[in-house]
C-alpha angles and dihedrals in degrees: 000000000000110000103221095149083084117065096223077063110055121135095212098103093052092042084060089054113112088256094186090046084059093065109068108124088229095063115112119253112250118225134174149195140166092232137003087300110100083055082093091059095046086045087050092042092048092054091051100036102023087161092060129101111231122187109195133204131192113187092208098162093064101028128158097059089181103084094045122105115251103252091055085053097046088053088058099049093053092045088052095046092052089053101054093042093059081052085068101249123163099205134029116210115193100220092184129080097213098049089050089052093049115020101027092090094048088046094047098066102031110047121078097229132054122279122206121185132178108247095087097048097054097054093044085057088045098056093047086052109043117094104170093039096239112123128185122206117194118189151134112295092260098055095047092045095053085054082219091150100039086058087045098057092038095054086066101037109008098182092070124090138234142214117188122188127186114230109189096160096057096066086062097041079066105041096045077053080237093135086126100037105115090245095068078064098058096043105049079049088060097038095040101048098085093056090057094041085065090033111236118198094195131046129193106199090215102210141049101238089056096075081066088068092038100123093044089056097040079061104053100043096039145218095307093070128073129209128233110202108200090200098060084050101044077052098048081050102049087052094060092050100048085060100040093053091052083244097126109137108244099182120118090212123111107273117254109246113184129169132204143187139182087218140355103032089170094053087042097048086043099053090035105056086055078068107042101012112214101348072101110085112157130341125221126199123217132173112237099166111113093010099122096045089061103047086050083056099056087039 
């Protein structure tokens, strides 16, 4: 629910947004994450919708988001999403876990376009997988503490269990592109020990940065897991929207790809471009704090 009863969450700037403009077809689709994570679900959305615009935005001065209280995400998130919206975008995919577990409801209701995140397509993937009904969840701190995923799954099959672990090194391994280094090794054994001591046959890998990481989980937990990327489903999802909405790009034209960053554009485009190869031309970098405020103040 939208928190307007606080004056750093009030929907008056978004109720101000050109809210028919938003919806041409040939608009990009906005997406947003607080790292490089959410380029798995842009690589992922590219390879199911190539003839799409995406406009992308790392919030890399105030990344991880997930350490950060709620209210400061959902903050984030809000000021993200504004800004993207001003940049003309007719979706908004929340590529982050944390910010879908925290901000999707607020969004939801007070931006002009649809909003899709990656918490419910996840789950949905996890309770089609599971056989023996025991899920694992890995995520940041603040995904796993907001249980976000284990209501989602049990919304769709209450009787399974899960098992939800909180992973906060892994976010860095990927950002610091060290998701070779020996010590990303040593710590998913230790993470990821508990999972295989209750024996878990499915695993979400509860944040976008993670499928990053996939083989080096995959190895660790062995062939007799399988791994639920969120970002192959969010993909699959925002597919099925786009075309159900009658919002499919027609245009022959070469699709717009933009990237942008709240700090460090050269180290972003660097590490990310390990990930997605050249699907990373240049970076920009925009500030988005404080955006919003200002924009309630002139409303």
């Amino acid at each position: 629910m939208p928190h307007s009863s606080d004056p750093h969450e009030s929907p008056r700037a978004f109720r101000r947004l050109p809210a028919e403009e938003l919806r041409d077809p040939e608009l990009p689709i906005g997406v947003f994450d607080s790292g490089l994570g959410g380029l798995t679900v842009v690589r992922e959305l590219v390879a199911r919708l190539p003839g799409e615009s995406l406009i992308y935005f790392g919030d890399t001065a105030r990344l991880p988001y997930g350490n950060k209280s709620p209210r400061a995400i959902r903050r984030f998130a809000r000021e993200a999403a504004y800004f993207l919206l001003t940049q003309r975008v007719k979706m908004l995919v929340v590529a982050c876990n944390t910010a879908t577990a925290h901000a999707l409801d607020a969004l939801r209701e007070e931006v002009p376009v649809p909003v899709v995140g990656v918490i419910e397509a996840g789950a949905r993937s996890a309770h089609h997988a599971t056989r023996s009904g025991r899920i694992g969840v890995i995520g940041t701190p603040g995904t796993i503490a907001s249980g976000a995923y284990d209501r989602a799954v049990r919304c769709l099959r209450p009787q399974v269990e899960v098992f939800a672990q909180a992973c906060p090194m892994f976010v860095p391994l990927v950002e610091e592109g060290m998701v070779d280094h020996p010590a990303a090794e040593l710590i998913a054994l230790d993470y990821l020990h508990p999972l295989t001591e209750v024996g878990i046959d499915t695993l979400v890998l509860g944040c976008t940065h993670y499928p990053m990481l996939r083989p080096l989980i995959a190895g660790v937990l062995g062939p007799g897991v399988r791994l639920i990327d969120s970002a192959e489903e969010t993909a699959l999802d925002v597919a099925g929207r786009v075309a159900e909405l009658g919002l499919l790009r027609t245009s022959r034209g070469s699709p717009l790809r933009r990237f942008l960053v709240s700090d460090l554009p050269l180290r972003f485009r660097t590490v990310g471009r390990r990930f997605v190869g050249d699907l990373i031309g240049s970076v920009e970098e925009v500030d988005v704090e404080g955006c919003l405020a200002e924009a309630e103040r002139a409303a």
